[in-house]
Every structure is written in structure tokens, then in C-alpha cells.
SEVEXBA-18384 format. One record per residue (C-alpha): chain; x, y, z. Coordinates in steps of 0.2 Angstrom, whole numbers. Each point is the difference from the previous one (the first is absolute). Layout:
! SEVEXBA-18384
SITE/cadena/px/py/pz
SITE/A/X/Y/Z
...
! end
This chain:
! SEVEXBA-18384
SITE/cadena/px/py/pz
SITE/A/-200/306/178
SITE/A/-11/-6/-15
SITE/A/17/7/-11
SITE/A/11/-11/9
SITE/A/-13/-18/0
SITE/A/-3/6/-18
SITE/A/20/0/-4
SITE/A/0/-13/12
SITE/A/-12/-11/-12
SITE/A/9/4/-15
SITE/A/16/-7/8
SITE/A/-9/-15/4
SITE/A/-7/-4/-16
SITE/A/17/3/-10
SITE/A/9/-10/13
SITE/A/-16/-14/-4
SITE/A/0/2/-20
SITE/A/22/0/4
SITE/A/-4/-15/11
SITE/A/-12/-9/-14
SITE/A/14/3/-16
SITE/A/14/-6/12
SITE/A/-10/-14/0
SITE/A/-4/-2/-19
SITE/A/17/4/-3
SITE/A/7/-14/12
SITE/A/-13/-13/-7
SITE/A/6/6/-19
SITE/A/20/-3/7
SITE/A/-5/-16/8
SITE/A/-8/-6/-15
SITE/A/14/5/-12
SITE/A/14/-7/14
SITE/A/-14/-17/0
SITE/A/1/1/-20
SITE/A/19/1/-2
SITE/A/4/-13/14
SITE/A/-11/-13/-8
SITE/A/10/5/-17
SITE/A/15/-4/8
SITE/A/-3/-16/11
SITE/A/-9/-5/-18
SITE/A/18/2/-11
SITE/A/8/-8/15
SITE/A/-10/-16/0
SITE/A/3/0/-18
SITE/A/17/4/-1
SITE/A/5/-15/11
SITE/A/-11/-12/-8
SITE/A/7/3/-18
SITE/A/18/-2/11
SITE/A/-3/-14/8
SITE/A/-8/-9/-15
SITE/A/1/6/-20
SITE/A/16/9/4
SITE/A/8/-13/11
SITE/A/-5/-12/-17
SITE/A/9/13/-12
SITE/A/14/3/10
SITE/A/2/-20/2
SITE/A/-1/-4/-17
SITE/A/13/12/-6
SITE/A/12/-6/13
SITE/A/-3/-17/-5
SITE/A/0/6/-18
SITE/A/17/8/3
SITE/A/7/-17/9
SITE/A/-5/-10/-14
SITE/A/10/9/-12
SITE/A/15/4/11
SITE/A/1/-23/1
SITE/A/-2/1/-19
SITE/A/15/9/-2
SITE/A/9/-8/15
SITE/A/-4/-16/-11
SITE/A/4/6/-18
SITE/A/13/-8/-10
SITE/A/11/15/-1
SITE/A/-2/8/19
SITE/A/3/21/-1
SITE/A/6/6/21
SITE/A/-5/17/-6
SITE/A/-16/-3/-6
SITE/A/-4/-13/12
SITE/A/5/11/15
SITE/A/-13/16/-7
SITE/A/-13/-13/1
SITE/A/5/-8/16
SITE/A/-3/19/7
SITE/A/-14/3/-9
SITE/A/-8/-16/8
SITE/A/6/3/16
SITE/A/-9/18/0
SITE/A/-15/-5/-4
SITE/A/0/-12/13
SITE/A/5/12/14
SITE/A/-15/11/-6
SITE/A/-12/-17/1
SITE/A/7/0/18
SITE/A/-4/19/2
SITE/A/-16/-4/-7
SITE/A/-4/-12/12
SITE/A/5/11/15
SITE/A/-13/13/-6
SITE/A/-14/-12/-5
SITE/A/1/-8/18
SITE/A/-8/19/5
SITE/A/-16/-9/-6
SITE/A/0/-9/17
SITE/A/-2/17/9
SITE/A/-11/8/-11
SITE/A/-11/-14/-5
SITE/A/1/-13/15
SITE/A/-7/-18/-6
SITE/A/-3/-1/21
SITE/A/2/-16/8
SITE/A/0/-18/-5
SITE/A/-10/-15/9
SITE/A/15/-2/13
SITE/A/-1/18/4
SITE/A/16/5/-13
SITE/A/1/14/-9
SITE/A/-1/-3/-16
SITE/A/11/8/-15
SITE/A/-2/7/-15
SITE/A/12/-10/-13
SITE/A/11/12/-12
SITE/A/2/-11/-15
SITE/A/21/4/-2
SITE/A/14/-1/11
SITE/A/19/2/-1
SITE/A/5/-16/-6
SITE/A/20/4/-4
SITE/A/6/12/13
SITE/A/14/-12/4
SITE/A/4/-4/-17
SITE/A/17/7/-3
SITE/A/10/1/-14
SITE/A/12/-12/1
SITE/A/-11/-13/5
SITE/A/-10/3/-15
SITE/A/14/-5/-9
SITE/A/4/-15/11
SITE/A/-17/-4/-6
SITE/A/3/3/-19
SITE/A/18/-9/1
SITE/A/-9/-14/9
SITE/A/-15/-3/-11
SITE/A/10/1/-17
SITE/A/14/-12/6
SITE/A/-14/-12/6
SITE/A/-9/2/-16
SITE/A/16/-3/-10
SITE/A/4/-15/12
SITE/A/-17/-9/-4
SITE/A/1/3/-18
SITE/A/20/-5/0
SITE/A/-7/-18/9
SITE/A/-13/0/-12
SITE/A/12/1/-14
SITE/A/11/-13/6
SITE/A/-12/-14/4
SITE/A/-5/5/-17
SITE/A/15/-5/-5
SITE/A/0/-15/10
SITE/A/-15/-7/-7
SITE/A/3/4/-17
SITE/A/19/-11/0
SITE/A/-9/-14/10
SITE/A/-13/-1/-13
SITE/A/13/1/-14
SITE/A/11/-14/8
SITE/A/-15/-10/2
SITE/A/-6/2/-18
SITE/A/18/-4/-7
SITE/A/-1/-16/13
SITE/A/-15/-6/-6
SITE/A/7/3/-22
SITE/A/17/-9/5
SITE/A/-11/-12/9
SITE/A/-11/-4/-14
SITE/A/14/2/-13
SITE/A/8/-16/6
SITE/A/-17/-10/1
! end
């Protein structure tokens, strides 16, 4: 009998000292798994801030960039299609990813709430960039070009001939006022 409580004993304490590493073991994988998910919810956060803020800015300003140019050359003296439509592209890319960007920044809402205003509204995180030109098609741009250089060349055509104008008045009123004082 004393062999089987003594084996008996020894199975108790392994299953104990199993008991007690399980344990330390479980503590160590909690800590690790604790460790790796703050890591990640860290690099999270940041990720969406940067998106919904200096990226958003970035990606703004270079689709702004691009549609400042892309007027220039619709509004060049000398107009090039095949130039002008590579940039129209390029331009409208950028802004399709400004949109995209502004999809993803919105993320910031779930994984940073701001929580609720006075009125009891949720309030949002704002993502600095947005799609601007998703509607902006080709051939409108160009209704737009056409248009802006034929007003510009209308004003400047008016310009020219009320110059015009005034200049013959003046002039028939200087030679009225010498043949005037020529007979006096």
C-alpha cells in the first residue's frame, strides 16, 4: 500500500509542478499575445491618424498640384490634346486615390471614436482630402478649356476695340479742337 500512496504522491506532485508551468507558461503566452496586441492597436491608431491627416495633406496637394498644371496647359497659348489629356489622367488618378484615401482615413471613426457631441451625435474624425473630380469627364474639361479661352479672347477683343474707340475719339477731338483754333 505505502508503494502505491508513494507513486500516488509522486503523480500528484508532477501533475502540481505540470499544473504550476501550465500556468507560468499561460501567464508568459498572455503577456506575449497582451505585448503584440497593444503593438498592433498601436500601429493602427497611428496608421489612420497619418491617413486621415499628413497623408490626406499630401495627397491633396498633389492632386491640386496636378490641376493647377493641367489649367496651365488647357490655357497655354499653343494648346497640345496629347499632352493636355496625359495630365488630365494623371490629375484625375490622383484624385481618385484622394477619394480612396478618404474611404480609409474614415476607419479612424471605428478605431478612435471622438464619442458624442453635446446633442448626443457622434462625432467624426475629419480626413483632410476627398474626391473632388470623380465626375469630371473628358469632354467636359474641354467644354471648359474651349469656354474659358473664348471668354478670355472675347474680353481682351472688347478691350481691344474700345481701345480703339477711344483712341479715334480722342484723335477727332484733337484735330476738332487745331482746325478750331486754326481759324481763330
Amino acid at each position: 500500500m505505502s508503494t502505491k500512496s508513494a507513486a500516488a504522491q509522486q503523480l500528484a506532485e508532477h501533475l502540481e509542478t505540470s499544473r504550476l508551468e501550465t500556468q507560468r507558461l499561460q501567464a508568459m503566452a498572455d503577456k506575449i499575445d497582451a505585448a503584440e496586441a497593444a503593438a498592433r492597436s498601436a500601429a493602427e491608431l497611428a496608421h489612420y491618424r497619418d491617413a486621415a491627416g499628413p497623408r490626406a495633406s499630401q495627397y491633396r496637394g498633389r492632386r491640386d498640384e496636378l490641376k493647377t498644371e493641367l489649367d496651365a496647359l488647357a490655357l497655354a497659348p499653343e494648346i497640345n490634346l496629347g499632352e493636355l489629356f496625359v495630365k488630365f489622367i494623371e490629375m484625375k488618378s490622383a484624385d481618385a486615390q484622394c477619394g480612396s484615401l478618404n474611404i480609409h482615413g474614415a476607419t479612424l471613426n471605428s478605431v478612435d471614436p471622438l464619442g458624442d457631441n453635446s446633442y448626443g451625435v457622434q462625432r467624426q474624425h475629419i480626413v483632410h482630402c476627398g474626391e473632388l473630380y470623380q465626375r469630371l469627364t473628358w469632354p467636359d474639361y474641354l467644354t471648359w478649356a474651349v469656354t474659358q479661352r473664348t471668354d478670355a479672347e472675347r474680353s481682351s477683343h472688347l478691350q481691344q476695340l474700345q481701345s480703339e474707340a477711344y483712341e479715334k475719339e480722342i484723335r477727332a477731338g484733337d484735330e476738332a479742337r487745331a482746325a478750331a483754333a486754326a481759324e481763330q
